[in-house]
N, C-alpha and C positions, 0 to 999 in steps of 0.2 A: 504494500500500500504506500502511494508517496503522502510527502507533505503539500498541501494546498499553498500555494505561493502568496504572499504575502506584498503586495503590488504597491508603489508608493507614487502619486502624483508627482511631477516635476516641481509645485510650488511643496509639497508635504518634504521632497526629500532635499528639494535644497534648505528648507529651515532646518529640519531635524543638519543638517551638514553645518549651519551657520554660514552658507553664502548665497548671493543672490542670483536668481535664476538661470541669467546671463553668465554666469561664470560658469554655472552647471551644466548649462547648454555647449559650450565651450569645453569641458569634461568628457562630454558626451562625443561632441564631435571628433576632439583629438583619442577619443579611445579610450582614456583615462577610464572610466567608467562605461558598462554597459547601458544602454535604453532601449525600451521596444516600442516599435510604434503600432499601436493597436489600434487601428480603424484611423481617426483622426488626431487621435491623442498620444503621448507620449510618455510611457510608464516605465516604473526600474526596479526591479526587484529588491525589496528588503537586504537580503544577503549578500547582494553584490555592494550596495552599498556601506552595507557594515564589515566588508572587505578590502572596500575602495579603504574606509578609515584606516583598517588595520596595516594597509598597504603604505600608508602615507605617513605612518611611526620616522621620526626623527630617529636616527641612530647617533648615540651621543658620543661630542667629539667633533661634527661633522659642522658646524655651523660657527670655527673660530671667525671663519673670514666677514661675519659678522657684526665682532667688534673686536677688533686689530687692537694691539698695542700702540699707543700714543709713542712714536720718539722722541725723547728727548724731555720727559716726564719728569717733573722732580715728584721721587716719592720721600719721605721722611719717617 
């Protein structure tokens, strides 16, 4: 028996994401995340997007060039 899919608006999954549509559409198109287009509308499945998140984990370590050391710094 499968599980019944769990289907998320494009407005429902880029809130639950915390970005705006436009960006999500932009996800969608570079591939980043999957969409399906069902009839007129455009839906994503729960689980992909809760793998899109997991997929998008910062590995730490990776983000020094971020904030670069200052030369020439007086520290005390």
């Amino acid at each position: 028996m499968t599980t019944p899919i769990n289907w998320l608006s494009t407005a429902d999954a880029a809130k639950y994401l915390g970005i705006t549509p436009r960006t999500l559409y932009r996800f969608i198109d570079e591939g980043q995340i999957a969409g399906y287009r069902l009839g007129r509308v455009i839906r994503l499945k729960q689980e992909d997007v809760d793998s899109f998140i997991e997929n998008s984990r910062i590995t730490p370590g990776t983000l020094e060039h971020l904030y670069p050391e200052v030369v020439g710094e007086n520290r005390a």
